[in-house]
N, CA, C and O atoms as a Tripos MOL2 file, in Angstrom:
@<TRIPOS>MOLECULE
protein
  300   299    75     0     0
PROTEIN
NO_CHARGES

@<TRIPOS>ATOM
      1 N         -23.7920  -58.6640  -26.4470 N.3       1 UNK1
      2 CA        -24.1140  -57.4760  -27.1860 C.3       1 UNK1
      3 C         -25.6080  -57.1510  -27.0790 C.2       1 UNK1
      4 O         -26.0520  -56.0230  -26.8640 O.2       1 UNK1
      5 N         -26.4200  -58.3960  -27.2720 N.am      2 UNK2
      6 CA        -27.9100  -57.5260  -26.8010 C.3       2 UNK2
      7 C         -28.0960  -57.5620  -25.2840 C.2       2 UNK2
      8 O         -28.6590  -56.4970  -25.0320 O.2       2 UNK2
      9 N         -28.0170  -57.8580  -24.7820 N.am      3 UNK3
     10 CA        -27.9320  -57.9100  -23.3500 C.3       3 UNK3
     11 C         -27.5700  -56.1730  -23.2000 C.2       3 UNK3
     12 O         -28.4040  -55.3390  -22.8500 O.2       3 UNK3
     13 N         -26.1370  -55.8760  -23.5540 N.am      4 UNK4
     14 CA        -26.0910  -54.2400  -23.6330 C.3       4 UNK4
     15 C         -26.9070  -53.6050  -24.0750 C.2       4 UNK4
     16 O         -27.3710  -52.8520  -23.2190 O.2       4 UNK4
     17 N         -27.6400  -53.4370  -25.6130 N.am      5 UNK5
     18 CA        -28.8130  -53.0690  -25.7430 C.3       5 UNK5
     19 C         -29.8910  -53.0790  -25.2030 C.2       5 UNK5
     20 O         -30.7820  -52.3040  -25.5530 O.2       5 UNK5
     21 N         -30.0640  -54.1100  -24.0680 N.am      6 UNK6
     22 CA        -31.3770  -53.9380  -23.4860 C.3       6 UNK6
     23 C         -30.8650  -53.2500  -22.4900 C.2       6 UNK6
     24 O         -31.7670  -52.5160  -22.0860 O.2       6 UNK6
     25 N         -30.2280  -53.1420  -22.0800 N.am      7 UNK7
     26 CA        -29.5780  -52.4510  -20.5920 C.3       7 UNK7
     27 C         -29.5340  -50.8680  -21.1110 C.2       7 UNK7
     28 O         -29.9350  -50.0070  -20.3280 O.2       7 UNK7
     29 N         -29.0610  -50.4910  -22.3910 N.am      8 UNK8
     30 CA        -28.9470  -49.3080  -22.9650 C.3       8 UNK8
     31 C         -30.1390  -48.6840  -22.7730 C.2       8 UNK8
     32 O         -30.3720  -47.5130  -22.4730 O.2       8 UNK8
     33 N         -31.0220  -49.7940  -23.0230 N.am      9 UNK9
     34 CA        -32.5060  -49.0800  -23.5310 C.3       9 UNK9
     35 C         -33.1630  -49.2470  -22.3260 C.2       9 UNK9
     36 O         -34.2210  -48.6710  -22.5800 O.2       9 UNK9
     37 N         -33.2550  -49.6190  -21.2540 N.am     10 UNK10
     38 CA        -33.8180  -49.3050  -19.8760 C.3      10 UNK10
     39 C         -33.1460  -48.5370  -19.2220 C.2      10 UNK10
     40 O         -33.5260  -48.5160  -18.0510 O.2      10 UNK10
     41 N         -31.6940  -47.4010  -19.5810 N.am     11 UNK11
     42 CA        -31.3130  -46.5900  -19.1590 C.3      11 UNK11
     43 C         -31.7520  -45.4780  -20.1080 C.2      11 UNK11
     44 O         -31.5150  -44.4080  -19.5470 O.2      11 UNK11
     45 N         -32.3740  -45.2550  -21.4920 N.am     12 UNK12
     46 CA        -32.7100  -44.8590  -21.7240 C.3      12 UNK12
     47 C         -34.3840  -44.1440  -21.4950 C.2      12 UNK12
     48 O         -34.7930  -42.9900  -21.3690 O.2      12 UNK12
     49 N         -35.0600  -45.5350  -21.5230 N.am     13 UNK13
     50 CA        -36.5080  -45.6600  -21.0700 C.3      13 UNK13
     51 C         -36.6750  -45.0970  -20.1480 C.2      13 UNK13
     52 O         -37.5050  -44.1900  -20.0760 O.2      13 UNK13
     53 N         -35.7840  -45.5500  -18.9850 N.am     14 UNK14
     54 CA        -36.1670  -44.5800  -17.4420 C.3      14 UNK14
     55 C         -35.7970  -43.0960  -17.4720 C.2      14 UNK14
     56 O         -36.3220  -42.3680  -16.6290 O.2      14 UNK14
     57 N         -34.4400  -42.2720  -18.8850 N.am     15 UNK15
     58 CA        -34.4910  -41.1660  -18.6460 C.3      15 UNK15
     59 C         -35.4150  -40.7690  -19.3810 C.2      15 UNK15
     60 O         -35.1580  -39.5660  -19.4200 O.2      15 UNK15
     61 N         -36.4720  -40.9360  -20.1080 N.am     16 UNK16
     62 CA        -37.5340  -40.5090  -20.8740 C.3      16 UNK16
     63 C         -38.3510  -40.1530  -19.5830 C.2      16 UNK16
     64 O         -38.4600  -39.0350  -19.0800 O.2      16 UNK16
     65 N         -38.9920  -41.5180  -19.0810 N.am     17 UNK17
     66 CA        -39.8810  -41.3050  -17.5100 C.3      17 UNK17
     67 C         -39.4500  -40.5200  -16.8520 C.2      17 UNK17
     68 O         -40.4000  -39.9320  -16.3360 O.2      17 UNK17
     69 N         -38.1190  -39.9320  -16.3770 N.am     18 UNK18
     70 CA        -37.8520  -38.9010  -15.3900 C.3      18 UNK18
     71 C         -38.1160  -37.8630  -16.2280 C.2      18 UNK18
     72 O         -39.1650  -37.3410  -15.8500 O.2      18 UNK18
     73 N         -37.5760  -37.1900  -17.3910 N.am     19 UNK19
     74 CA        -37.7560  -36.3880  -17.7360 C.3      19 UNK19
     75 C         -39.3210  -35.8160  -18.3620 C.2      19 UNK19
     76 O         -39.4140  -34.6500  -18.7480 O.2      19 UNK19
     77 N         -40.3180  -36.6090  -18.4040 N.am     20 UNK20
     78 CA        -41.6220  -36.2210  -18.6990 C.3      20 UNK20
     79 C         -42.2900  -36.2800  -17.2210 C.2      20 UNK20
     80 O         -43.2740  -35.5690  -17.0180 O.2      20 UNK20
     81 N         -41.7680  -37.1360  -16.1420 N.am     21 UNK21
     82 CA        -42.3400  -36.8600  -14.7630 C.3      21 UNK21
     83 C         -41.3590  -35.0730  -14.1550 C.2      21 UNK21
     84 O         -41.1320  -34.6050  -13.0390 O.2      21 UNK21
     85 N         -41.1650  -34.7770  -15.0380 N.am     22 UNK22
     86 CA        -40.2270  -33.0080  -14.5420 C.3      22 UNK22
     87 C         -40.7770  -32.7190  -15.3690 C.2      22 UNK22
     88 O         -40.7760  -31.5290  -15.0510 O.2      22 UNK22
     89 N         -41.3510  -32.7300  -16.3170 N.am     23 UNK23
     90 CA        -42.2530  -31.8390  -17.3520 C.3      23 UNK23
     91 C         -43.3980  -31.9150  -16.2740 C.2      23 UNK23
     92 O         -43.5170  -31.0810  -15.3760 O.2      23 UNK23
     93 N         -44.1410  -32.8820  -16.4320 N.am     24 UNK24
     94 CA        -45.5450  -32.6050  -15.7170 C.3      24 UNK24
     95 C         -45.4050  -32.2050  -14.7510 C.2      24 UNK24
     96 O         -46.3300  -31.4920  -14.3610 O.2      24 UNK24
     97 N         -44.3650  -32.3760  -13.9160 N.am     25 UNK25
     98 CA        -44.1470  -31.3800  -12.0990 C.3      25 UNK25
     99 C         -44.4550  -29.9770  -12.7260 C.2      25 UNK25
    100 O         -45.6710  -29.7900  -12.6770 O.2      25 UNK25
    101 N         -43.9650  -29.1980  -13.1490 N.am     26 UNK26
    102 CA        -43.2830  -28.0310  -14.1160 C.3      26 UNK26
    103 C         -44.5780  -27.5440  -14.4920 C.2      26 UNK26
    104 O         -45.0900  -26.6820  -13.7770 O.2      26 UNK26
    105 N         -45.2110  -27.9810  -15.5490 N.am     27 UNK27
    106 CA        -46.3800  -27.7880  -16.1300 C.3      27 UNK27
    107 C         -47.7270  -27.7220  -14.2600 C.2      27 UNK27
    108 O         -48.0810  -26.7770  -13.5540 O.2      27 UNK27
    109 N         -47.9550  -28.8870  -14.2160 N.am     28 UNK28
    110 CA        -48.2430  -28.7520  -12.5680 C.3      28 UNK28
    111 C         -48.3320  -27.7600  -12.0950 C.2      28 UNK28
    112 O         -49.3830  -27.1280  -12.1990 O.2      28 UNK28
    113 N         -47.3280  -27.3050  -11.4510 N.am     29 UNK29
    114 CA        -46.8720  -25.8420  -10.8330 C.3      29 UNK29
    115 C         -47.1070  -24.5340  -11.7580 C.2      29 UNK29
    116 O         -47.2950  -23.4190  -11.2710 O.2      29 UNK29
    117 N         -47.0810  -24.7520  -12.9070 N.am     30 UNK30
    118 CA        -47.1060  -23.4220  -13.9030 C.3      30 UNK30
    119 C         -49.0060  -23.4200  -13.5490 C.2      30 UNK30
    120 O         -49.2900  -22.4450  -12.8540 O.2      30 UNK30
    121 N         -49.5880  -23.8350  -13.7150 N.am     31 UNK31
    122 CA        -51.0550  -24.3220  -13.9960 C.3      31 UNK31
    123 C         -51.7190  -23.5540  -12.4070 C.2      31 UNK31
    124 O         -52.6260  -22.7220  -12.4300 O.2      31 UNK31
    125 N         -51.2470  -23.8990  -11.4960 N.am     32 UNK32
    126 CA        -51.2810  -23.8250   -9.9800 C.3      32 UNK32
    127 C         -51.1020  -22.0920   -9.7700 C.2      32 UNK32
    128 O         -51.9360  -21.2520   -9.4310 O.2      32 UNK32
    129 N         -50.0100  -21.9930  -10.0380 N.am     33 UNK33
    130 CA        -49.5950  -20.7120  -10.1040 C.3      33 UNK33
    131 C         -50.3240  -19.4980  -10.7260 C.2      33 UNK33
    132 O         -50.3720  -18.3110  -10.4010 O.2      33 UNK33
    133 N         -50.8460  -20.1710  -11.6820 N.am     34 UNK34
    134 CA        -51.9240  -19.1600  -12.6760 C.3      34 UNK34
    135 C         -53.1660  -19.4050  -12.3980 C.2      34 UNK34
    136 O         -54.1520  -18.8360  -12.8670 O.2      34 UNK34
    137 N         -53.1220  -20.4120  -11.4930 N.am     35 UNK35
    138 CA        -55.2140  -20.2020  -11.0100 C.3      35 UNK35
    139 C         -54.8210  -19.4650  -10.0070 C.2      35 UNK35
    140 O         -54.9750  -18.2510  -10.1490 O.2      35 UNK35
    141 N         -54.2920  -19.8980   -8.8950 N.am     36 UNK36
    142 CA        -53.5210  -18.5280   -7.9370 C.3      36 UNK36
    143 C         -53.9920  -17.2310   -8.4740 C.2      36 UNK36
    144 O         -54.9460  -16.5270   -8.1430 O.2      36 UNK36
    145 N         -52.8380  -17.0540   -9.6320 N.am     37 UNK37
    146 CA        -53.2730  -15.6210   -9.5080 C.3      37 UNK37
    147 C         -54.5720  -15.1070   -9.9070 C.2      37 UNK37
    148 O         -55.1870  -14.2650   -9.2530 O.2      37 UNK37
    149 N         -55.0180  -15.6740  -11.0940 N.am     38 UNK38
    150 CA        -56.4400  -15.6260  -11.3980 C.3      38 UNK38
    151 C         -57.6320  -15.1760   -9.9150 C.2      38 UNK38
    152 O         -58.5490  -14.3560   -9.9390 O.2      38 UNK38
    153 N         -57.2040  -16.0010   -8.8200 N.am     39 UNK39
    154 CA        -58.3610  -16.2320   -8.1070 C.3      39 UNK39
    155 C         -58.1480  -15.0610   -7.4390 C.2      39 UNK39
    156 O         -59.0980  -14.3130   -7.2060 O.2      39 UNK39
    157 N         -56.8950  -14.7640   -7.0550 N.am     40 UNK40
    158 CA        -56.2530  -13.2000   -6.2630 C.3      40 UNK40
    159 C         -56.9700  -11.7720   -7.0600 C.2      40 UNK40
    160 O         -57.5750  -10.8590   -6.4980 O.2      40 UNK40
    161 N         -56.7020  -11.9100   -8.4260 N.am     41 UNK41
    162 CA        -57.2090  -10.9030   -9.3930 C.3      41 UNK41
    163 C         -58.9130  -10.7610   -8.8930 C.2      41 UNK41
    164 O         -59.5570   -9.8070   -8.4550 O.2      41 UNK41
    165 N         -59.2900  -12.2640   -9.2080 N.am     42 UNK42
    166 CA        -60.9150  -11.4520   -9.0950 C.3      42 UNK42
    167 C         -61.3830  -11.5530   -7.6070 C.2      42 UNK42
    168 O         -62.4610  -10.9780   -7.4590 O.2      42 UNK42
    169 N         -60.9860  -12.0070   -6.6780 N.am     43 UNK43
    170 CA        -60.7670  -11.8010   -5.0690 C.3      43 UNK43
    171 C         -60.5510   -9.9650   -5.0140 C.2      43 UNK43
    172 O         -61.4150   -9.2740   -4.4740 O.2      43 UNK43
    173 N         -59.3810   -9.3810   -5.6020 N.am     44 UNK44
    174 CA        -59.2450   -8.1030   -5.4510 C.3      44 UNK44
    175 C         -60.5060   -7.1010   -6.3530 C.2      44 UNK44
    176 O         -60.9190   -5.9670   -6.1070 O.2      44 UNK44
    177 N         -60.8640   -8.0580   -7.4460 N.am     45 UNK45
    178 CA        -62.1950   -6.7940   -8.0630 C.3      45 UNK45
    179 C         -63.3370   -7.5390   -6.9380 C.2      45 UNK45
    180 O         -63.5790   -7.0120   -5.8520 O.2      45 UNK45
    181 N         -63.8060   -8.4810   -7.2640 N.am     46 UNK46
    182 CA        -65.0480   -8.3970   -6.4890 C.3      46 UNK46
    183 C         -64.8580   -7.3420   -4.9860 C.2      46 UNK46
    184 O         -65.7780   -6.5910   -4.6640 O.2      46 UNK46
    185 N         -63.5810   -7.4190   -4.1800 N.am     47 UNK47
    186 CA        -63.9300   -6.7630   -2.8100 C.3      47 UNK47
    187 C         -63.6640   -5.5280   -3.4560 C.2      47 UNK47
    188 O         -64.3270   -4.7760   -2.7410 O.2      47 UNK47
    189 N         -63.0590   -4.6870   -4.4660 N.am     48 UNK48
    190 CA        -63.3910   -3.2890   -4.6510 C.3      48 UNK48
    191 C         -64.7320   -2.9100   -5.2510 C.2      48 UNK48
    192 O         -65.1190   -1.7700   -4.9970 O.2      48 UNK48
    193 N         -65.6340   -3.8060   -6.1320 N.am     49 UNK49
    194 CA        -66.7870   -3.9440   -6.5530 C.3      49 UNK49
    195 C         -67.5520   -3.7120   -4.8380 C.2      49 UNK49
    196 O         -68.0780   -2.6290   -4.5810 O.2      49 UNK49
    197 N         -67.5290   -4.6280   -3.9830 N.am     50 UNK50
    198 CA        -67.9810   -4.5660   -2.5940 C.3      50 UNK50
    199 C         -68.0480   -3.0280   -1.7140 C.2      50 UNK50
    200 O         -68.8700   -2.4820   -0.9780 O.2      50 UNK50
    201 N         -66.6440   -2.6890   -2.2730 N.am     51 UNK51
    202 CA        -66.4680   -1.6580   -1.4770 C.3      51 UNK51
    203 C         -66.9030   -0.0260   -2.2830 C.2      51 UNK51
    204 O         -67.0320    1.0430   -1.6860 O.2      51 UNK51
    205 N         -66.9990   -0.1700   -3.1900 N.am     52 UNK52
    206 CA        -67.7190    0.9580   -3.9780 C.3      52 UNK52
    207 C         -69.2490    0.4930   -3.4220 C.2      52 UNK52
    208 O         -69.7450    1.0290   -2.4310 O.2      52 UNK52
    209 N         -69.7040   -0.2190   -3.9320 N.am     53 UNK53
    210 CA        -71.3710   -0.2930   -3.4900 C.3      53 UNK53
    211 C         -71.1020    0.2760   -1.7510 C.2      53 UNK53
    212 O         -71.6840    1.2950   -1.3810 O.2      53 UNK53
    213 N         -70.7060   -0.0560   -1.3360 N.am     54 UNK54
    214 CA        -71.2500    0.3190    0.2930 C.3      54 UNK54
    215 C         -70.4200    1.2060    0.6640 C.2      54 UNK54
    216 O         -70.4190    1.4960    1.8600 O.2      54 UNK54
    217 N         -69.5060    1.8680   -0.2220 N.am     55 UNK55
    218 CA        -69.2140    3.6060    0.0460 C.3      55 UNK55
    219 C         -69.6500    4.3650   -0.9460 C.2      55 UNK55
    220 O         -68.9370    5.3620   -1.0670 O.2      55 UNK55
    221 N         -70.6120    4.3100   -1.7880 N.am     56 UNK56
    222 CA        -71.1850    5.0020   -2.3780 C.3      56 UNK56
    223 C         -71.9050    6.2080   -1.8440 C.2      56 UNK56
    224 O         -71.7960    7.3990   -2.1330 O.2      56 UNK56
    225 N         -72.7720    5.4890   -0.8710 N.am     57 UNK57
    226 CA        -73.3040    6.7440   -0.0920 C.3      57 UNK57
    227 C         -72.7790    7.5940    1.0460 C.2      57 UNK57
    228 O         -72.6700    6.9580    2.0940 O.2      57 UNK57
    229 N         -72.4220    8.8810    1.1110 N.am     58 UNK58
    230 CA        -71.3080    9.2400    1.8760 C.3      58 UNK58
    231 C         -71.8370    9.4530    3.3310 C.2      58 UNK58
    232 O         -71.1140   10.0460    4.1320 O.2      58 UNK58
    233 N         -72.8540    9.0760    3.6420 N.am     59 UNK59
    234 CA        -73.2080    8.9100    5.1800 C.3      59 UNK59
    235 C         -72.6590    7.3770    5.4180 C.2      59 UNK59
    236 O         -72.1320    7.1650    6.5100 O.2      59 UNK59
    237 N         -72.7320    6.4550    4.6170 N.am     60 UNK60
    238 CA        -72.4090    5.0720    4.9690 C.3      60 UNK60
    239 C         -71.2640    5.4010    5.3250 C.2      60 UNK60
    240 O         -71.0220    5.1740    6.5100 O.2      60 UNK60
    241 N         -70.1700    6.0240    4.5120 N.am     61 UNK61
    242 CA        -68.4840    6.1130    4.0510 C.3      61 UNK61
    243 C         -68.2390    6.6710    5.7090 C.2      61 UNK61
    244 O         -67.4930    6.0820    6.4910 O.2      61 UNK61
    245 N         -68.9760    7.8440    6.0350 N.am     62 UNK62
    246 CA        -68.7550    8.3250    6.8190 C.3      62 UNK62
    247 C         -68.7460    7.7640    8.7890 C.2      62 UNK62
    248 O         -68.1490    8.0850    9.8160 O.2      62 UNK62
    249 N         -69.7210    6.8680    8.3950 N.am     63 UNK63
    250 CA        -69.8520    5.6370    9.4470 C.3      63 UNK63
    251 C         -68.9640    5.0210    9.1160 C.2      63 UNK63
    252 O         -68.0120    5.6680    9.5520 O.2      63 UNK63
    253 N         -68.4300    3.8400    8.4270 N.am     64 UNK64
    254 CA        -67.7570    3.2870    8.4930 C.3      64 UNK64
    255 C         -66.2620    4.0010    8.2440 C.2      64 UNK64
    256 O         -65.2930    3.2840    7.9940 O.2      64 UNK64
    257 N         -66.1780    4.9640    8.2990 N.am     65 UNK65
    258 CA        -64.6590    5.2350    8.5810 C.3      65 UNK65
    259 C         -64.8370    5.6240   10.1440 C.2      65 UNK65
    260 O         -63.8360    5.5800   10.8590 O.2      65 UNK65
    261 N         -66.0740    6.0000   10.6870 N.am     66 UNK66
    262 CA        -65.9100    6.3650   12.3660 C.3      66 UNK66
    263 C         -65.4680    4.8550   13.0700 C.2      66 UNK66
    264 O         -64.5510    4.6650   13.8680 O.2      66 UNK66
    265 N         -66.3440    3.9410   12.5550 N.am     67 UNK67
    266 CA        -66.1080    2.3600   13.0350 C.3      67 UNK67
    267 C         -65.0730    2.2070   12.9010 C.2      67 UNK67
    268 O         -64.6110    2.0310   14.0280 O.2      67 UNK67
    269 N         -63.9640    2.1270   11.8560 N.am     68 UNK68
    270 CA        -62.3970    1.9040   11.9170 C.3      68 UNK68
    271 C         -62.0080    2.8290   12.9220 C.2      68 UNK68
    272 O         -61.3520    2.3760   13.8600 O.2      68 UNK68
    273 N         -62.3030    4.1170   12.9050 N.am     69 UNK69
    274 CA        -61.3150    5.1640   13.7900 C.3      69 UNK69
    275 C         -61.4110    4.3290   14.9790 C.2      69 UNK69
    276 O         -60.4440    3.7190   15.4370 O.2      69 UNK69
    277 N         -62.6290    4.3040   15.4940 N.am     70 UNK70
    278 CA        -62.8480    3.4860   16.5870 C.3      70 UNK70
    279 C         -62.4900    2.1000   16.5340 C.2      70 UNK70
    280 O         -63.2170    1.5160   17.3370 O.2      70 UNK70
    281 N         -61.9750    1.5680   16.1590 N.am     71 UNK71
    282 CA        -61.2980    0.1060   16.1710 C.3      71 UNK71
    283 C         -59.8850    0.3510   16.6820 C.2      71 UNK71
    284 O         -59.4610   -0.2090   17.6930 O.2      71 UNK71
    285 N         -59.1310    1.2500   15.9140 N.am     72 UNK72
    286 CA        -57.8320    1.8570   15.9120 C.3      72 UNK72
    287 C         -57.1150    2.0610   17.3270 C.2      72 UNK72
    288 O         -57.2360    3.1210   17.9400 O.2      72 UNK72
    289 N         -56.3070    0.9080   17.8470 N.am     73 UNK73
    290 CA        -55.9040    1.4750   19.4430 C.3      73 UNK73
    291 C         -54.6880    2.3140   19.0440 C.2      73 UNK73
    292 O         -53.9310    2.1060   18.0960 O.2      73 UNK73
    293 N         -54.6490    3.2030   19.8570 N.am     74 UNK74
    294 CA        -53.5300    3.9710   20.0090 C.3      74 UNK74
    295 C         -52.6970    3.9700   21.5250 C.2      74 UNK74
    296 O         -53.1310    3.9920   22.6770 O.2      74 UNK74
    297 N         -51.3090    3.9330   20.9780 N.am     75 UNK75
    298 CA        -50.2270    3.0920   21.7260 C.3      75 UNK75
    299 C         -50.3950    4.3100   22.8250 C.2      75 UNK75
    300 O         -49.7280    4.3040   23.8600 O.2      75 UNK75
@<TRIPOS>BOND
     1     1     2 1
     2     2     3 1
     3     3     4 2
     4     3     5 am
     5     5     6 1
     6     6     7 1
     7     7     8 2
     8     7     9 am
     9     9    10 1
    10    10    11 1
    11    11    12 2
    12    11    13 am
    13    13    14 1
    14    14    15 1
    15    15    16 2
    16    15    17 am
    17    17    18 1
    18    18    19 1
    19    19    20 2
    20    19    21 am
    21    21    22 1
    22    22    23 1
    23    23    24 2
    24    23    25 am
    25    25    26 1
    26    26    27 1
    27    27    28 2
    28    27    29 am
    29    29    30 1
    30    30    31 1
    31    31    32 2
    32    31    33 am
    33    33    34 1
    34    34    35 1
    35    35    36 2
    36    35    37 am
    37    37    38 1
    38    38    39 1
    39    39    40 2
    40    39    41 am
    41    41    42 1
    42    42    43 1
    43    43    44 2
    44    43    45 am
    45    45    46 1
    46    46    47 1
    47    47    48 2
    48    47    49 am
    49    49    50 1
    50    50    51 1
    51    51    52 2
    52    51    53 am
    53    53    54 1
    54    54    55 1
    55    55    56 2
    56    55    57 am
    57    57    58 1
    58    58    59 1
    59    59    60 2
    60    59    61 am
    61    61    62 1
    62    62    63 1
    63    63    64 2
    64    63    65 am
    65    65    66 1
    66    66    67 1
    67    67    68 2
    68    67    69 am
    69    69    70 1
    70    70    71 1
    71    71    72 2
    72    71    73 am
    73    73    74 1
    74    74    75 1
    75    75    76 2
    76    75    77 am
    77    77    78 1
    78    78    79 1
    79    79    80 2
    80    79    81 am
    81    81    82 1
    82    82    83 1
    83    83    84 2
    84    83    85 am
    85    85    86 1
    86    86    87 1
    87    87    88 2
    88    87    89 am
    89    89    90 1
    90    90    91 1
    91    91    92 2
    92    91    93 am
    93    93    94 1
    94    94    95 1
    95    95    96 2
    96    95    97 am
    97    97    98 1
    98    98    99 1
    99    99   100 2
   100    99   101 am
   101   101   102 1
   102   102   103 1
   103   103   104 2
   104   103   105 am
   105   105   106 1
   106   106   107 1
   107   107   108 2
   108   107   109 am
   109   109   110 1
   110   110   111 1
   111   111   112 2
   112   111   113 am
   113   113   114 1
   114   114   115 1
   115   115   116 2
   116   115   117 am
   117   117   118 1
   118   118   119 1
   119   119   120 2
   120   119   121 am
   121   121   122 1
   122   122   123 1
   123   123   124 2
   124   123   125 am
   125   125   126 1
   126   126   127 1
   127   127   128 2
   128   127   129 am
   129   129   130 1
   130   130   131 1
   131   131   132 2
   132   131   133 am
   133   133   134 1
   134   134   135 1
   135   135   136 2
   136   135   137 am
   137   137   138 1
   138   138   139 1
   139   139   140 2
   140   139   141 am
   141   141   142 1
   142   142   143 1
   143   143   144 2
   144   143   145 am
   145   145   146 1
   146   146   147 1
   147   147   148 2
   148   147   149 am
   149   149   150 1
   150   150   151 1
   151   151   152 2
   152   151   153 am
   153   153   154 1
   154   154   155 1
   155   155   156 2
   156   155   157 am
   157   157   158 1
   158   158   159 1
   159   159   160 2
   160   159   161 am
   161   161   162 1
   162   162   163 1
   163   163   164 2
   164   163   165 am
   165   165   166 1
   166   166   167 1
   167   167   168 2
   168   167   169 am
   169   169   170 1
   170   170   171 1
   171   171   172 2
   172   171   173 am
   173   173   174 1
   174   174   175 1
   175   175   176 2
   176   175   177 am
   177   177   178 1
   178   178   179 1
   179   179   180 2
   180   179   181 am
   181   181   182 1
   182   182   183 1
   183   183   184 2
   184   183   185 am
   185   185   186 1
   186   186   187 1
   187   187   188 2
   188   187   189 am
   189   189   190 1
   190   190   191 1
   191   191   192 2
   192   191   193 am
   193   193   194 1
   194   194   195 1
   195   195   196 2
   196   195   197 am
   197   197   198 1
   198   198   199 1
   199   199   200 2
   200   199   201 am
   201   201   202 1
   202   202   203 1
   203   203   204 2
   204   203   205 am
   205   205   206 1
   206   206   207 1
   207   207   208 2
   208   207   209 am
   209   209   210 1
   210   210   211 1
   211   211   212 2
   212   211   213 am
   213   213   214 1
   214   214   215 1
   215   215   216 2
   216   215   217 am
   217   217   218 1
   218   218   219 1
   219   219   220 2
   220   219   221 am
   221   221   222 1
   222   222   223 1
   223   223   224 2
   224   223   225 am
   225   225   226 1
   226   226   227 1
   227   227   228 2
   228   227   229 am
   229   229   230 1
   230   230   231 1
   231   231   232 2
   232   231   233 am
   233   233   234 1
   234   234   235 1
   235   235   236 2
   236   235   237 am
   237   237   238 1
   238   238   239 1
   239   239   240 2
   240   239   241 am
   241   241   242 1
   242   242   243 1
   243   243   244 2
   244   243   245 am
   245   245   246 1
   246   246   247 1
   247   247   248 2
   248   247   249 am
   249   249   250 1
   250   250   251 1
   251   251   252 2
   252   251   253 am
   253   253   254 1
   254   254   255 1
   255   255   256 2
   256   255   257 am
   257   257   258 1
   258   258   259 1
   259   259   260 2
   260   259   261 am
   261   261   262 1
   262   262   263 1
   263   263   264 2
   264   263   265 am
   265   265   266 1
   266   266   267 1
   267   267   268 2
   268   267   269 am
   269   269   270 1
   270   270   271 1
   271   271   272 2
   272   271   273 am
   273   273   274 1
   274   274   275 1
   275   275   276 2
   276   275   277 am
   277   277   278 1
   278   278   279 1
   279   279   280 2
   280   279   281 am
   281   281   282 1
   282   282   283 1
   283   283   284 2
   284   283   285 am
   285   285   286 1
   286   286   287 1
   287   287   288 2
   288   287   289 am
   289   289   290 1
   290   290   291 1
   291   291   292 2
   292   291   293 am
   293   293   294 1
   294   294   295 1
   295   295   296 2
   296   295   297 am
   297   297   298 1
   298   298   299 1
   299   299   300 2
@<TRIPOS>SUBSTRUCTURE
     1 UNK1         2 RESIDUE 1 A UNK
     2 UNK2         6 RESIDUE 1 A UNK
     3 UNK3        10 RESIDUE 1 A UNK
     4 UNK4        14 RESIDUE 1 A UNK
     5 UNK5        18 RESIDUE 1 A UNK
     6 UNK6        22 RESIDUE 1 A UNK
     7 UNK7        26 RESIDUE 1 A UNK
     8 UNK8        30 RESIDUE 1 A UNK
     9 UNK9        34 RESIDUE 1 A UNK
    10 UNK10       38 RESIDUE 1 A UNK
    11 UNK11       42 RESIDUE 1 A UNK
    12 UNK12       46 RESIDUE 1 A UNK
    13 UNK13       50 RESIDUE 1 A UNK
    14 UNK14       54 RESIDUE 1 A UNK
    15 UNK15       58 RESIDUE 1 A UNK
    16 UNK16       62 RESIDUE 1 A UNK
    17 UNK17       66 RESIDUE 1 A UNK
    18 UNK18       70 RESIDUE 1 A UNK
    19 UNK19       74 RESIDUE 1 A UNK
    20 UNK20       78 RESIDUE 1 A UNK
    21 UNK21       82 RESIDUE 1 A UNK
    22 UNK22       86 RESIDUE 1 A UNK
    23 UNK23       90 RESIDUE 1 A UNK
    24 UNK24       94 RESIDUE 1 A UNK
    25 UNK25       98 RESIDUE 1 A UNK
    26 UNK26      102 RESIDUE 1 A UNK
    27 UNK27      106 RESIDUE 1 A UNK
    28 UNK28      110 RESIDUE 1 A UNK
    29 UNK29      114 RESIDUE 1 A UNK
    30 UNK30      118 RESIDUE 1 A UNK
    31 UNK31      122 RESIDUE 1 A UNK
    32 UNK32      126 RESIDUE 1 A UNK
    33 UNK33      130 RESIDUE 1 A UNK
    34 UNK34      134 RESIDUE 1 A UNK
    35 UNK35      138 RESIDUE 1 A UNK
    36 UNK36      142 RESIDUE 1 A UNK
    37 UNK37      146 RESIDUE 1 A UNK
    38 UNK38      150 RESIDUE 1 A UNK
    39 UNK39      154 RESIDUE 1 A UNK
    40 UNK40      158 RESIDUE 1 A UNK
    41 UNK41      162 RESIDUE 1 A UNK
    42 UNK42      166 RESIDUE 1 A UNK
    43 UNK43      170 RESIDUE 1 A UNK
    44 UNK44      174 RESIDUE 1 A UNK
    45 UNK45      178 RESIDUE 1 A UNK
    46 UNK46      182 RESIDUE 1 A UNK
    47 UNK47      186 RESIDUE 1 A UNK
    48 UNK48      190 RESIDUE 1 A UNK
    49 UNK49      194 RESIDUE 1 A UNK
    50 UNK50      198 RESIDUE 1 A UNK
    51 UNK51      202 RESIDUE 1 A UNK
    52 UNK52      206 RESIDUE 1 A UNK
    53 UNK53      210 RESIDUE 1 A UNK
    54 UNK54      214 RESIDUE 1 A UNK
    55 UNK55      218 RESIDUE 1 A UNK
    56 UNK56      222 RESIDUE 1 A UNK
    57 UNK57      226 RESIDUE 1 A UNK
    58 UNK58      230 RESIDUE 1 A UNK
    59 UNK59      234 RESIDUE 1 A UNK
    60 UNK60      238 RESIDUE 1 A UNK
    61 UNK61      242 RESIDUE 1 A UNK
    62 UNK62      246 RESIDUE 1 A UNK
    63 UNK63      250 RESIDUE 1 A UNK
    64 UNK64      254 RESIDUE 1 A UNK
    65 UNK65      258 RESIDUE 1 A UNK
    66 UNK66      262 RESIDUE 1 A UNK
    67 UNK67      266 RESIDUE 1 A UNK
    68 UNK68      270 RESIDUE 1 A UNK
    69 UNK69      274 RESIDUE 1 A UNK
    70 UNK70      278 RESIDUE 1 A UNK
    71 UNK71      282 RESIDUE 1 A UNK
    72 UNK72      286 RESIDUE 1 A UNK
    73 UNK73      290 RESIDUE 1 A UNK
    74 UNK74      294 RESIDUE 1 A UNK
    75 UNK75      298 RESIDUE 1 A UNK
């Protein structure tokens, strides 16, 4: 009879450990996922911050849209 109890309780013990090693995977990935996007968010303001300053002036704007035209192959 204790012999079963200990056997109970190291089938218990180990589903505690699996199930808090799937929490922290979980949590892990949630954490990952949200610096991700975080870093995407201010990746996308800083380069529109970038891109207002150096199309502000419409001779710049105007060069650099000739430089793309001219990049642009046409089939």
């Amino acid at each position: 009879m204790i012999s079963e109890a200990k056997e109970e309780a190291k089938v218990q013990a180990n589903k505690i450990i699996a199930d808090a090693h799937a929490s922290i995977t979980n949590q892990k990935m949630a954490a990952l996922t949200e610096i991700k996007n975080q870093v995407g968010s201010l990746v996308l303001e800083v380069s529109e911050k970038v891109l207002r300053k150096e199309l502000s002036n419409k001779a710049q704007q105007e060069d650099y849209i000739k430089t793309l035209a001219a990049e642009v192959k046409l089939n």
